[in-house]
C-alpha positions as CSV (number, residue, x, y, z in Angstrom):
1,X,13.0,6.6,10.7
2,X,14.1,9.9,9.1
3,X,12.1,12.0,6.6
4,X,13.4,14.5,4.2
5,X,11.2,16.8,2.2
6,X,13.1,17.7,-0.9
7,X,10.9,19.0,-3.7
8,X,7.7,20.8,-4.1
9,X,6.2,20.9,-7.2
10,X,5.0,25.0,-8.0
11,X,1.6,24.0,-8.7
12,X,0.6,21.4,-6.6
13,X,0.9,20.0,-3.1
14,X,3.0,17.0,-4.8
15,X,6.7,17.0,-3.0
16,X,9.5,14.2,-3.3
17,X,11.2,13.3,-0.7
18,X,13.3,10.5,1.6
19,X,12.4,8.3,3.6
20,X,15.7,6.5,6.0
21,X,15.0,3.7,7.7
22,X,17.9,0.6,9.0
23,X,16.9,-1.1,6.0
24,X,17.7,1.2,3.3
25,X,16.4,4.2,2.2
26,X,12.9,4.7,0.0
27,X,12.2,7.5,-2.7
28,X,9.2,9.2,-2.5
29,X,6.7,9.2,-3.8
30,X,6.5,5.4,-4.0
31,X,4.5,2.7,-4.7
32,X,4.9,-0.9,-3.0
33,X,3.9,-4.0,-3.6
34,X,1.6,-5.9,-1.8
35,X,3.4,-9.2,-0.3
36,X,-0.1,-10.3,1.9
37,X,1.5,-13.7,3.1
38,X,4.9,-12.2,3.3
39,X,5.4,-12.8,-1.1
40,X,4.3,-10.7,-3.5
41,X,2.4,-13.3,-5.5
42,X,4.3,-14.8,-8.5
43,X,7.2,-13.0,-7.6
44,X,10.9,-13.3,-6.4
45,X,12.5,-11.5,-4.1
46,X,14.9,-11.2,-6.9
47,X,12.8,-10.4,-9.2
48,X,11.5,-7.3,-6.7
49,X,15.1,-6.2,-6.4
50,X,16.7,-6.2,-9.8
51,X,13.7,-5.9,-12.5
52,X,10.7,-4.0,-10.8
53,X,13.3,-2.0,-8.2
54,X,11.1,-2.0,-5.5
55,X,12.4,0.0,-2.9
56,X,9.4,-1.4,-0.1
57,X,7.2,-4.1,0.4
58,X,3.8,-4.6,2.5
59,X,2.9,-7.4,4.4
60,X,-0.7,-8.6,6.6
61,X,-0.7,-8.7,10.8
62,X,-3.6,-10.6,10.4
63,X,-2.4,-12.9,7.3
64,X,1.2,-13.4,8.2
65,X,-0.4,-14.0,12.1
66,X,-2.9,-16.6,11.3
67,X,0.1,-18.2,8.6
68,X,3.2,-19.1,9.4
69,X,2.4,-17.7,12.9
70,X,4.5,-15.6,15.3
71,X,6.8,-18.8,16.8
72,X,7.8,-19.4,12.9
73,X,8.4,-15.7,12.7
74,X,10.4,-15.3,15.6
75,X,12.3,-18.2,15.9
76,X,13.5,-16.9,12.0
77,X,14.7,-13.6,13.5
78,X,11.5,-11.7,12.1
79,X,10.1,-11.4,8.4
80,X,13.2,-10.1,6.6
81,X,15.1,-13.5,7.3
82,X,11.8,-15.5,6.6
83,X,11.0,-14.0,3.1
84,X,14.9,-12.8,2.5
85,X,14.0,-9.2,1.4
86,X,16.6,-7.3,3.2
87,X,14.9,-3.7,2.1
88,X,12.1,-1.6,4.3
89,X,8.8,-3.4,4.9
90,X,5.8,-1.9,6.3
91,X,3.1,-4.3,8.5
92,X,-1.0,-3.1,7.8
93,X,-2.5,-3.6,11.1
94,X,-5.5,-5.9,10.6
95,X,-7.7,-3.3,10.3
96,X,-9.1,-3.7,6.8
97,X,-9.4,-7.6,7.2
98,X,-11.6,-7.0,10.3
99,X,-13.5,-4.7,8.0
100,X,-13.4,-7.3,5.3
101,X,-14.5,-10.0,7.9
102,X,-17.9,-8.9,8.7
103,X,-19.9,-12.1,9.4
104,X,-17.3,-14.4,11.4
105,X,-16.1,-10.5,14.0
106,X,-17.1,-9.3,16.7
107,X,-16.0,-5.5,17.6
108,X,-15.7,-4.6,20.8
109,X,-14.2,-1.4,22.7
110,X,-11.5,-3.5,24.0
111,X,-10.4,-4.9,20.7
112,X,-11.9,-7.4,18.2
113,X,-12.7,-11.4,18.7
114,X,-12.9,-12.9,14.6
115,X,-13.0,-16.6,13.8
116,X,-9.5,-17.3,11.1
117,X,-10.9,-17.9,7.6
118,X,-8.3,-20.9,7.5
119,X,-9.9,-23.5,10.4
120,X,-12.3,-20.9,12.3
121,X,-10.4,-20.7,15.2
122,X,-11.1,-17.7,17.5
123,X,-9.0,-15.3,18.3
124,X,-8.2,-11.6,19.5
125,X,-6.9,-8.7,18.6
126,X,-6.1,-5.7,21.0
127,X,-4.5,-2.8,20.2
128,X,-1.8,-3.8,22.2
129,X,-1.8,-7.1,20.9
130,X,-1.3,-5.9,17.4
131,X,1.7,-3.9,18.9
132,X,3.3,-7.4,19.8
133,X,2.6,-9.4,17.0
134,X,4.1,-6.3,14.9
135,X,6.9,-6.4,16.8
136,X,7.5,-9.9,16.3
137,X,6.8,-9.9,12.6
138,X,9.9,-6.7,12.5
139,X,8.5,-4.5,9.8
140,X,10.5,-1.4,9.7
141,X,6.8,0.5,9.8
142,X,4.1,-0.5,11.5
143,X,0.3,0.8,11.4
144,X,-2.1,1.0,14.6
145,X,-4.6,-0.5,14.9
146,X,-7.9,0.8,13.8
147,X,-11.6,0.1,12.8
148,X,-12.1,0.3,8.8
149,X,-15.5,1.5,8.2
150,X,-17.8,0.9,4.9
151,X,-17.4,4.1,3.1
152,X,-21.3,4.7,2.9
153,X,-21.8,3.9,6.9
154,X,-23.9,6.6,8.8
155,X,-22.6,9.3,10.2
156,X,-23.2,8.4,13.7
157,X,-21.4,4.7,13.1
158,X,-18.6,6.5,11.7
159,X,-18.2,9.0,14.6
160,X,-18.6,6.5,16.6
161,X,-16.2,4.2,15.2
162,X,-13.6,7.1,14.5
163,X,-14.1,7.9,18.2
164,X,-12.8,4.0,19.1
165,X,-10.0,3.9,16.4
166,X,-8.5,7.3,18.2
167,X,-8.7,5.6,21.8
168,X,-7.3,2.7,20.1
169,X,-4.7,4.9,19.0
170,X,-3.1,6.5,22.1
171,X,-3.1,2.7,23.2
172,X,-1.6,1.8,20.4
173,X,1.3,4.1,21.0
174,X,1.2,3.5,24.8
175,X,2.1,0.0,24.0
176,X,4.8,0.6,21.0
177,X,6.6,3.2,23.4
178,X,7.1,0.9,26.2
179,X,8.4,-2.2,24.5
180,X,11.4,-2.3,22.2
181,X,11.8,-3.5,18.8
182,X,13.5,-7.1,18.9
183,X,15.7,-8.1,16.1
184,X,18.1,-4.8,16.5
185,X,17.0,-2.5,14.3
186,X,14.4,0.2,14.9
187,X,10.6,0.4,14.2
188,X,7.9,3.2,13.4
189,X,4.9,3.5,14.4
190,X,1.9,5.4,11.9
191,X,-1.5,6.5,13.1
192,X,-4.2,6.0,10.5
193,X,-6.6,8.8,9.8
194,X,-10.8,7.8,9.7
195,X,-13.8,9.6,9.3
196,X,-15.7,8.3,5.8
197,X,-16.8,10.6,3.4
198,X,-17.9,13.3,6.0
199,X,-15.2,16.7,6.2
200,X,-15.8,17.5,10.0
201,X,-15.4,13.8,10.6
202,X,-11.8,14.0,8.3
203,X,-10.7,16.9,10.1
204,X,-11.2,15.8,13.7
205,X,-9.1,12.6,12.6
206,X,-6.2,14.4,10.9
207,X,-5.9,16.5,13.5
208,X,-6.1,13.8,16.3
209,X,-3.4,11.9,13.9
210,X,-1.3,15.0,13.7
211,X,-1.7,15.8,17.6
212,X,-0.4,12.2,18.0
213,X,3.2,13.5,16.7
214,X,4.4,10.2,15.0
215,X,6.8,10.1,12.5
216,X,4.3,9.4,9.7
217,X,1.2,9.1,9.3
218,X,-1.7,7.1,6.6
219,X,-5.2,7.8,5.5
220,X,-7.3,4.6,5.3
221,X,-10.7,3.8,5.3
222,X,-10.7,5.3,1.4
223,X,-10.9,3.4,-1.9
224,X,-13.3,1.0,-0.4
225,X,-16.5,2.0,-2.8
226,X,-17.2,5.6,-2.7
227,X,-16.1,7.6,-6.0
228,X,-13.1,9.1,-6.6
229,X,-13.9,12.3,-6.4
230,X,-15.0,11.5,-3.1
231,X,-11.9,10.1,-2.3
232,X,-9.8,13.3,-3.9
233,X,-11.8,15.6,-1.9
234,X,-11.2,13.7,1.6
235,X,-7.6,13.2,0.9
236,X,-7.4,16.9,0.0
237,X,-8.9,17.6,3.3
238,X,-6.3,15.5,5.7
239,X,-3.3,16.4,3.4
240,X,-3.9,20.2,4.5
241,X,-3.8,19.2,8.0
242,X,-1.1,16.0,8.6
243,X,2.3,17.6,9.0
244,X,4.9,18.4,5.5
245,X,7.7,17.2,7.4
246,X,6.4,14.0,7.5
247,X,5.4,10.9,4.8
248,X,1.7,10.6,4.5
249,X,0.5,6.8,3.0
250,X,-2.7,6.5,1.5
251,X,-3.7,3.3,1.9
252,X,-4.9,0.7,-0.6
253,X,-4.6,3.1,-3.7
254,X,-5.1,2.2,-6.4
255,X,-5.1,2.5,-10.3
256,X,-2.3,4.5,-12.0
257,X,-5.0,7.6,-12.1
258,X,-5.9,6.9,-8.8
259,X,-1.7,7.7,-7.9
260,X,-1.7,10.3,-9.7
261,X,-3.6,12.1,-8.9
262,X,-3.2,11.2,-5.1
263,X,0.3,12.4,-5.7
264,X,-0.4,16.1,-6.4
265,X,-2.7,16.2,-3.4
266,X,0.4,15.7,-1.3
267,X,0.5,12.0,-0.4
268,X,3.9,10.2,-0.5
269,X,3.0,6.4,-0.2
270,X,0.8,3.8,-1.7
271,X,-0.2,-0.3,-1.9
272,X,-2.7,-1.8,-4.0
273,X,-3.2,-5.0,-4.7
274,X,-4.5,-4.0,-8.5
275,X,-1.0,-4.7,-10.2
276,X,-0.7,-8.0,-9.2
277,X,-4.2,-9.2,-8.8
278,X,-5.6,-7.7,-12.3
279,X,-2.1,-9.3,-14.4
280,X,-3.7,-12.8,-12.7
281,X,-6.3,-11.8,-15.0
282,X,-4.4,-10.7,-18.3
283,X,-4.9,-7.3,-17.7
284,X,-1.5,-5.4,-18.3
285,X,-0.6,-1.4,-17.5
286,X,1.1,0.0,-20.0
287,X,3.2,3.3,-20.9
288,X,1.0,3.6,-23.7
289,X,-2.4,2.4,-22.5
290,X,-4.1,-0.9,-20.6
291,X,-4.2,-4.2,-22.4
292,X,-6.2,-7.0,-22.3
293,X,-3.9,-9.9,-23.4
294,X,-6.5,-12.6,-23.8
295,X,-8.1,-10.3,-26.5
296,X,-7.8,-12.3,-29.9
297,X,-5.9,-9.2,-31.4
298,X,-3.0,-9.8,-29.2
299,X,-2.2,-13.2,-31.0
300,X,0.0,-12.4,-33.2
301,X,1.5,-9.3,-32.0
302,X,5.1,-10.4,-31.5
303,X,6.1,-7.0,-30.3
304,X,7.2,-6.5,-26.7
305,X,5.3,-6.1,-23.9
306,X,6.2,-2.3,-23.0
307,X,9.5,-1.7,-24.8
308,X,9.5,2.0,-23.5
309,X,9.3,0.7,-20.1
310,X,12.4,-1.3,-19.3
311,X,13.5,-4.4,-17.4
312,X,14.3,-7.7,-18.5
313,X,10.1,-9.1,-18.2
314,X,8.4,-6.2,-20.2
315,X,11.0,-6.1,-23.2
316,X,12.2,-9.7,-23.8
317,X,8.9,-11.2,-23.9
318,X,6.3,-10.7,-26.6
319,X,2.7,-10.0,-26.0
320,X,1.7,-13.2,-28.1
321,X,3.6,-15.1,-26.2
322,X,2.4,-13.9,-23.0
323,X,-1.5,-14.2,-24.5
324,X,-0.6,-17.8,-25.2
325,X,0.7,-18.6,-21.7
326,X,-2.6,-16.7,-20.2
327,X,-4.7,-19.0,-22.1
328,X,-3.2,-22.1,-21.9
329,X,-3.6,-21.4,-17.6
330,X,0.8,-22.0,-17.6
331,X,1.6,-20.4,-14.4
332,X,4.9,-18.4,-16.0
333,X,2.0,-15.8,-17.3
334,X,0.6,-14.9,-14.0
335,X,4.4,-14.2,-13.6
336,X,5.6,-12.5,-16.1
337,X,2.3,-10.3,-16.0
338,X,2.6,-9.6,-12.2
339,X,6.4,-8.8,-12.4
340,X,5.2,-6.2,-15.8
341,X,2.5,-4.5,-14.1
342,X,4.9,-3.7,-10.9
343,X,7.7,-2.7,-12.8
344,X,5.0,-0.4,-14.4
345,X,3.8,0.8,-11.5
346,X,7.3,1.7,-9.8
347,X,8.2,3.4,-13.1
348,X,5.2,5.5,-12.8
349,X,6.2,7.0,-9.3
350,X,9.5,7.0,-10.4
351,X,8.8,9.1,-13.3
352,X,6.5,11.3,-11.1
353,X,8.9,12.0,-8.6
354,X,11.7,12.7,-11.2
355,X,9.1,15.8,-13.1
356,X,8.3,17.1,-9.4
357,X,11.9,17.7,-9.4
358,X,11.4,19.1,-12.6
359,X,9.0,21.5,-11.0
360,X,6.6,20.2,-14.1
361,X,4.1,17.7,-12.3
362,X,1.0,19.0,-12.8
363,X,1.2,19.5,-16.8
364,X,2.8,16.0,-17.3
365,X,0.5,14.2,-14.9
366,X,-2.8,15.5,-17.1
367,X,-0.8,14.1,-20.0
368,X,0.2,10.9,-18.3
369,X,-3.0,10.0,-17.2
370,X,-4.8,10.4,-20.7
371,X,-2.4,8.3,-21.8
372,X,-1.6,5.3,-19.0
373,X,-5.7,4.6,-18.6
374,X,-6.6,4.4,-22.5
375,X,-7.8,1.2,-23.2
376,X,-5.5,-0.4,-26.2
């Protein structure tokens, strides 16, 4: 993987950049969809390609291990074949699932025993472990594996648990730089900053991450309760320290303020699972503000979706139409709502990137933000 820095915004840390891998290239700063069970729900690979323009997509270790299982993956020739997106991917480790798996895990120094939420099975994960199975699942970028803290946790837990996640770390890499990727093409690793809400605890982390010298690096264990200020201010923190020459993902963000503002703090990559969760639910992002489409006053609005955003989706089909499909429980809304709010989203970071260039993000992103979290 190659990364080129090629803007800096005057007034911020916000940058564009490149980011090469043997799948294609990816603009940054970018947003990318969250495919869990190696789909995006509700939406075609096509669909990813041609309307929203995704450039990268996200899939689960622990999801994609549990179901269809490594021998389905493998056999395949990895998840590009499986799912046919022939663009980047990048694998989350497990992490946040063994965070998110609190009663049925057991943590350990030498990895993590959890029963599957499917049939309760047991299993394992190792660091190394998670090294394998990432390898066999063949995202072009692959995240170690690490210990997801609750964002209000003590600070001894969270020293403590930062303390495991860095010795999980350099095993992490140990593993990933003696074993080769196997479908031919070639396969990053990124170190994932901890700490919680505490600054000494940030800065040991990032500079443990940095020390680590990977080609990029992420910021987890953020956006999972505490405010966002508190989130802006930790970011801040690690952005200072992780290398420029290098992408930094902050994982699991978030809503289109949440990006943002994110952006100008210097961070290059994000997932959420708001865009296509919340459209599920008839909630739509907008250029112009956030709808509710199962709001009566959408009934008879026979105007387009977004018709200042683009794409076949957002300006062919009308909001009235869309209300009625939400109601009625047809499954073509949750589509045409999931495949809206991502095209949304991608425009964002597309249009972010484009007035960094500009030199002119920090005066368009107070504007945008007013403007993109109205309620309409």
């Amino acid at each position: 993987m190659k990364f080129t820095l090629q803007h800096q915004d005057p007034q911020s840390k916000a940058r564009a950049g490149e980011i090469i891998t043997d799948h294609g290239a990816i603009e940054t700063p970018i947003f990318m969809p969250v495919g869990t069970l190696g789909s995006v729900k509700a939406v075609h690979a096509r669909e990813l390609r041609d309307d929203i323009r995704a450039q990268i997509i996200l899939g689960n270790t622990y999801h994609l291990y549990l179901r269809p299982g490594l021998e389905v993956l493998e056999k395949m020739g990895g998840l590009h074949r499986f799912n046919t997106w022939q663009a980047p991917i990048l694998t989350d480790s497990g992490g946040y699932q063994v965070y998110s798996l609190s009663g049925i895990r057991k943590i350990k120094e030498e990895g993590v025993t959890f029963q599957s939420h499917i049939d309760g099975s047991r299993h394992t994960f190792t660091p190394e472990r998670v090294m394998d199975i990432q390898r066999i699942i063949g995202a072009d970028i692959i995240m170690a594996f690490d210990e997801c803290p609750p964002s209000m946790s003590e600070y001894a837990y969270l020293k403590k648990s930062m303390d495991m996640t860095h010795r999980w770390l350099q095993r992490c890499i140990a593993r990933f730089d003696s074993t080769e990727p196997k479908y031919g093409y070639a396969q990053t690793l990124f170190p994932i900053v901890q700490g919680g809400t505490f600054k000494d605890l940030r800065i040991q982390s990032a500079e443990f991450v940095r020390d680590a010298g990977r080609e990029g690096n992420a910021i987890g264990g953020l956006a999972v309760g505490e405010p966002a200020e508190v989130m802006y201010e930790m970011t801040d923190i690690v952005t200072d320290i992780l290398p420029q020459d290098k992408p930094r993902y902050l994982m699991g963000v978030g809503t289109p303020a949440n990006i943002l503002e994110a952006i100008a703090l210097g961070v290059d990559m994000f997932d959420c699972v708001m865009p296509t969760r919340n459209a599920r639910n008839g909630m739509l992002f907008t250029t112009q503000g956030i709808i509710n489409i199962k709001n009566k006053k959408w009934e008879a609005e026979y105007s387009p979706i977004d018709p200042d955003l683009g794409g076949y989706v957002s300006t062919s089909y009308s909001k009235a139409y869309l209300r009625h499909l939400v109601h009625a429980n047809e499954m073509l809304g949750a589509m045409i709502a999931s495949v809206h709010n991502l095209t949304f989203y991608l425009w964002l970071v597309k249009e972010a990137r484009q007035q960094i260039i500009l030199g002119n993000y920090s005066l368009w992103k107070n504007k945008m933000i007013e403007q993109v979290m109205r309620r309409l």
